[in-house]
N, C-alpha and C positions, 0 to 999 in steps of 0.2 A: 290091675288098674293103676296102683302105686308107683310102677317099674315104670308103663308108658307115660304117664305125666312126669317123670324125671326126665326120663327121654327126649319131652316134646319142650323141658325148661332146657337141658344142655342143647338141645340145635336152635334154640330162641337166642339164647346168652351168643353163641357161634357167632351170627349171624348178627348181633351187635356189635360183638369185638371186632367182627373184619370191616364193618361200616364205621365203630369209633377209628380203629386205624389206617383204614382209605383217609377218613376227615382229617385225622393227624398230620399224616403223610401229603395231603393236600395242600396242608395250611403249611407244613413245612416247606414244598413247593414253590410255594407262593411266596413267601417271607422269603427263601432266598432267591428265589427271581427277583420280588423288588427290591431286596438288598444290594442285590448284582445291577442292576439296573442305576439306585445312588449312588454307587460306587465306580460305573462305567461315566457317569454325568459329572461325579468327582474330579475321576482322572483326566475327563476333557475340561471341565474348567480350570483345573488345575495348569495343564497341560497350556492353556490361552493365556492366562493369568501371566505364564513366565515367559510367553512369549514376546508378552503386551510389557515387561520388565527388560526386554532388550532392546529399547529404545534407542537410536543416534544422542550418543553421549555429548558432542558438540553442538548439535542441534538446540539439545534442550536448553545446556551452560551458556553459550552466546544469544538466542534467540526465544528464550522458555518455549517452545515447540515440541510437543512428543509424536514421534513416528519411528515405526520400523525400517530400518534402512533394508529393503528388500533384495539387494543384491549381496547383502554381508561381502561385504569388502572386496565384494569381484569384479562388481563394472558391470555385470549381467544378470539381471532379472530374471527369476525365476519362482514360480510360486511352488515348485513343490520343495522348496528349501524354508519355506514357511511351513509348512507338512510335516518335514523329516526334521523341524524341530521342533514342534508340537508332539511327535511319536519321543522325539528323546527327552519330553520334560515328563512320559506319562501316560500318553493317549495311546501306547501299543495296542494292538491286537484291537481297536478299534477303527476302521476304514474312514475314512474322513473326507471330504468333497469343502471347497473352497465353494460356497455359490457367490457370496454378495463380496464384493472389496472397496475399499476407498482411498484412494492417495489423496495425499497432499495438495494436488494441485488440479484434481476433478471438480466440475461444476466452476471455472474462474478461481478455484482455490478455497470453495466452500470452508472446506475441512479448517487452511491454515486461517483463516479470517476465522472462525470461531474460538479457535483457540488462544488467539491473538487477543479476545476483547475477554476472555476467559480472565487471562491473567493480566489485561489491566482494569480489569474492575478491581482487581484486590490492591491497587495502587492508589497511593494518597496524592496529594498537591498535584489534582487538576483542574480546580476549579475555575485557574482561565481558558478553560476551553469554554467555558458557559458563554464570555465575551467576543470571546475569538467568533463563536457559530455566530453570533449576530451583524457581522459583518460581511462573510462569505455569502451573502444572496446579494449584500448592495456593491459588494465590488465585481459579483457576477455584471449586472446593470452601468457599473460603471466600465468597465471592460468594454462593454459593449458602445458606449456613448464616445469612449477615448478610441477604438475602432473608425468612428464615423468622424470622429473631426480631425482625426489623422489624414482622412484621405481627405476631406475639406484644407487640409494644409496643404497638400501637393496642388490640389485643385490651385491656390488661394497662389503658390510660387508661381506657376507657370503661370499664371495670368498677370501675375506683377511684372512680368518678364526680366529679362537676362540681368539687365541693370541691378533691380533688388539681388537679386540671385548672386549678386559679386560681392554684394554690398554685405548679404549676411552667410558668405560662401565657407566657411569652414562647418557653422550648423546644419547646414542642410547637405554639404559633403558630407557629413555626416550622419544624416537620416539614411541619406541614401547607403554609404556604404556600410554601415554597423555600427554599435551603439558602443559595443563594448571598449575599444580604445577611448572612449569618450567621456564613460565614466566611471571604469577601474582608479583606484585611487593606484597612484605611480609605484609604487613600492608593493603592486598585487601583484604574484606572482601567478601566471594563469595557468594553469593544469593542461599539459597534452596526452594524457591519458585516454584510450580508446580502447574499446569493446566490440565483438563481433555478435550481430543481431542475430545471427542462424542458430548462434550458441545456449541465447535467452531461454528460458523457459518460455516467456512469455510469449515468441515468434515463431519456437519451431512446435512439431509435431511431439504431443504428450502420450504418453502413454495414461490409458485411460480402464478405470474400474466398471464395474457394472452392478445391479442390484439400485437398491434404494434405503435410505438412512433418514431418520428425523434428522430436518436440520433447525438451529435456532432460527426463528422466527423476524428479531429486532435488528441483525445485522448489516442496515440499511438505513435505519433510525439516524437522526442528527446527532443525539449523544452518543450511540455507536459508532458513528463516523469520526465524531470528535477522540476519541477511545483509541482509534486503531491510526490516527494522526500524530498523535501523541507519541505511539508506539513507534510511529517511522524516526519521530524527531529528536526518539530518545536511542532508537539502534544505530541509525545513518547515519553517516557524515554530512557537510554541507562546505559550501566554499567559502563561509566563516566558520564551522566548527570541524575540524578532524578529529576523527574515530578508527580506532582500530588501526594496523598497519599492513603493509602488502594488498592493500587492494586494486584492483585492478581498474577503481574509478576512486576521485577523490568530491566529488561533486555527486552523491547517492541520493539525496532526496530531490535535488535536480531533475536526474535522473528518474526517476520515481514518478515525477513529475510531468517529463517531457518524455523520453520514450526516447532522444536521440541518442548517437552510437558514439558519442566522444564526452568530457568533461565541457568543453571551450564554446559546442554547440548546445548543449543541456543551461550552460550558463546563460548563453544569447537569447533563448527560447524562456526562460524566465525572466531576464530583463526586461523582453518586448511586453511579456505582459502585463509586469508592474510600471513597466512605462506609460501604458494604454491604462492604465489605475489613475496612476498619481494626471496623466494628461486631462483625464477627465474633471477632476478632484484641480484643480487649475487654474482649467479655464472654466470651471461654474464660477472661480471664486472671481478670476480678474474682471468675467463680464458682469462683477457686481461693485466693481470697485469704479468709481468715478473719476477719483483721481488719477488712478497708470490708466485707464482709457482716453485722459487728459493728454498724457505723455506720449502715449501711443499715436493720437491725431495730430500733433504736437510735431512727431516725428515726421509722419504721411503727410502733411500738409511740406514740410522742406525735402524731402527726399520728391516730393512729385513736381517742385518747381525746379528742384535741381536734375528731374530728369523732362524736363521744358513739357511736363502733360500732366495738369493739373485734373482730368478728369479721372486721372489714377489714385486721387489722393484715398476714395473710400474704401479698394479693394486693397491700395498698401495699408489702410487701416488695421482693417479685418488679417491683411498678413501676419501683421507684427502682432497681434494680439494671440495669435495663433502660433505663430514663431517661442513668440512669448510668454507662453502657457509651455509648451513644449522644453524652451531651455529651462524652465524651473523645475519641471519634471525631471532634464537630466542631472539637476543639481538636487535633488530629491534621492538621485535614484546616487548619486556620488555619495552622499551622506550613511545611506541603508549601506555599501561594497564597503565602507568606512567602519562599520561596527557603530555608528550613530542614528540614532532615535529622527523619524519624521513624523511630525502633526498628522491626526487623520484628518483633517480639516486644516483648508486654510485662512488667516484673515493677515491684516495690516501688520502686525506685530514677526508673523513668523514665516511671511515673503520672506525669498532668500535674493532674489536676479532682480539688479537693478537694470533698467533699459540701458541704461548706458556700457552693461557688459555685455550686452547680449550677442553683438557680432564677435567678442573675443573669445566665444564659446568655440573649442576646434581647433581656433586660431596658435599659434607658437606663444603669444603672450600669454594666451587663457592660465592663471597659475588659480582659480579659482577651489574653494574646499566646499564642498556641503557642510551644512552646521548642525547641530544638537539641539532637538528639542529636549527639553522634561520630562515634558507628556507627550508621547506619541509611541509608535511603532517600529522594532530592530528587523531585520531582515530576518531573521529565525521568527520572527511571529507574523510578518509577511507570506512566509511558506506557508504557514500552519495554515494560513487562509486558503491561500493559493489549493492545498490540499482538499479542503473541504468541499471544493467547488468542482471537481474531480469526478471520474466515476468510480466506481465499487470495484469496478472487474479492472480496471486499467491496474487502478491504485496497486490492489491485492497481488497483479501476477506478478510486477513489476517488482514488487518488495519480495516475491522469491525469487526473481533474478538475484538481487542484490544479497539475501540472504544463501543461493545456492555457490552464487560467482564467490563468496568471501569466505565459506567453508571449503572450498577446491584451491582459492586462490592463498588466504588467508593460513588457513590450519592444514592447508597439503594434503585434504581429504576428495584425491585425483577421480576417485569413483564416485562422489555423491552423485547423483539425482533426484530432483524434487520429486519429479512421478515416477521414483521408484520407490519412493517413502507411504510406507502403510501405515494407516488409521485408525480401518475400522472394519471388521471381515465380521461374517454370517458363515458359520459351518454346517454342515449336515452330517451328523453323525449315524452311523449303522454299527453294530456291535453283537458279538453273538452271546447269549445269555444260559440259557439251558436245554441239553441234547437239542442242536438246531434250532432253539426259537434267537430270533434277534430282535432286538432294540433299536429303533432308530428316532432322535432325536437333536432339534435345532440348536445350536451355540453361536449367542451374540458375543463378541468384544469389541472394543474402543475406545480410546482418551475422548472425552469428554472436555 
């Protein structure tokens, strides 16, 4: 009885040991499967990390903007040269799939507009843009007002007929044929620099990512806007401030601006509309002024005896007042091409156009200057307005024109492209782990 109860304890003990050792053996298993498994996740992040570290080194220095220049210096696009170098920082022997990507220049430029208010939120001394945004909706309005009494001026010529039209023929030659001879200060030299639209980013055909990314939320906002204005007015040139050299346009927030394909027409296209500003801003004030409305009847009453049709005298009224709101506008707008300050408002004191200069406007005599306010507004915080009033998607593509055109043109960087510059990729990774079992798991990266 002694012998089989030893018996029946050694195949009891057996029979635990192979089950303590199955469990051992199990949990050893286990432990390095998911060892191998942080370790497979390691080397893919790792592997992204250094990818997401080989950023367009001129990109960021000129521009603070980080992206992967996705063609590494070839001219050609290729994703699995993001792969094969993702496999060379570390991710070997683990298969990797590209699903989600983002350029630079997807969505209107999502990506670079984020990045763009990124770094200037960490910037100091902006606090005139608080003032600046309060303006941009009323010169929206005023734009609009200086619009309609524009074409009440033409109306207002032609109905005066030919006679006035002689009488005040150098200003209104010059509505008609362009602004800009009229009032570049003489010593302006004017840029014939040109650009070809096919080349833009913003005109041709982008290459595009696919997938989806959280995007910041606010970048639409009016401080936002004011943020990424700021940004244009601190990278860009303008045709009072040069920046940078070798570029291929010299008028860039212009540019930015208008959308046109030369320096000479970007300029023209924002005259007219600070023309149609200050037109408005004008003639609110002359038709409050009693006095030059004195002058002005003053005038229409002898010009319509001396054209023998006194029934003309109230439409030549309304001309010259309208004439007359207008040549103070282009001596508004001489003063801004001058690197001098205009009133946002006008009164009595800071009229610049006497009526009696006003036919010498155009004319060979005209030796007229715009003058200095104090207080008022330079042609660089004119833009900043101008910009505000803008759209999001124009703004955005426009400024990688200029940022792409001056990295190619500027730093001899013959291959860039904006939508070949990476942001922000989603990997799938699959990985083999122990005798055939695999792993497979997601990997985000992206500047932020």
């Amino acid at each position: 009885m002694k012998r089989t109860k030893k018996g029946e304890i050694t195949v009891f003990l057996s029979l635990i040991f192979v089950l303590l050792v199955s469990f051992i053996l199990a949990l050893t298993e286990s432990a390095v499967i998911q060892t191998t498994k942080n370790q497979k996740r390691l080397d893919a992040d790792r592997a992204a990390f250094s990818l997401f570290g080989e950023y367009q080194k001129a990109l960021m220095e000129e521009y603070n903007v980080f992206a992967i220049e996705g063609t590494y210096e070839t001219g050609q696009y290729e994703e699995s040269l993001l792969l094969d170098r993702m496999s060379y920082y570390g991710s070997m022997g683990i298969n990797q799939e590209i699903t989600d990507i983002q350029f630079l220049t997807d969505n209107q430029g999502q990506a670079f507009r984020e990045q763009v208010l990124k770094y200037m939120e960490t910037r100091t001394g902006i606090a005139l843009a608080q003032d600046l945004t309060k303006l941009a909706s009323r010169w929206e309005e005023q734009e609009i007002q200086g619009t309609e009494i524009s074409g009440e001026l033409d109306d207002v010529i032609a109905e005066s007929g030919e006679q006035f039209a002689e009488e005040m023929g150098g200003l209104i030659q010059a509505k008609k044929s362009g602004l800009l001879s009229l009032v570049l200060p003489k010593d302006f030299h004017l840029s014939g620099k040109t650009i070809r639209p096919e080349e833009q980013v913003s005109t041709r055909t982008c290459r595009t990512g696919r997938g989806s990314f959280p995007e910041r939320k606010s970048t639409s906002r009016i401080d936002a806007k004011a943020l990424f204005e700021f940004y244009i007015m601190e990278k860009f040139s303008s045709a009072l401030e040069t920046k940078g050299e070798n570029r291929n346009l010299d008028y860039e927030v212009e540019y930015i601006l208008c959308g046109k394909d030369s320096d000479a027409e970007n300029l023209k296209s924002v005259v007219n509309q600070l023309l149609l500003v200050r037109f408005a801003v004008n003639y609110t004030y002359l038709m409050s002024d009693t006095k030059r409305q004195g002058e002005a009847e003053a005038l229409a009453a002898a010009l319509s005896a001396a054209f023998a049709n006194p029934a003309l005298e109230p439409v030549l009224k309304q001309a010259i007042l309208v004439l007359w709101s207008f040549g103070e506008s282009v001596m508004d707008l001489r003063s801004l091409l001058a690197g001098k300050k205009v009133p946002i408002t006008k009164n009595e004191e800071n009229w610049q156009l006497q009526l009696s200069n006003l036919a010498k406007l155009g004319e060979e005599e005209d030796t007229q200057e715009g003058q200095d306010s104090e207080k008022g507004l330079t042609y660089q915080q004119c833009l900043h307005i101008l910009i505000l009033s803008k759209s999001d998607a124009k703004l955005t593509m426009r400024t990688l024109d200029r940022v792409e055109q001056n990295l190619i043109q500027e730093k001899e960087l013959l291959f860039f492209r904006a939508d070949a510059c990476v942001t922000k990729v989603k990997v799938y990774n699959t990985a083999d782990i122990w005798n055939g079992t695999t792993y497979s798991f997601p990997l985000y990266y992206g500047y932020l």
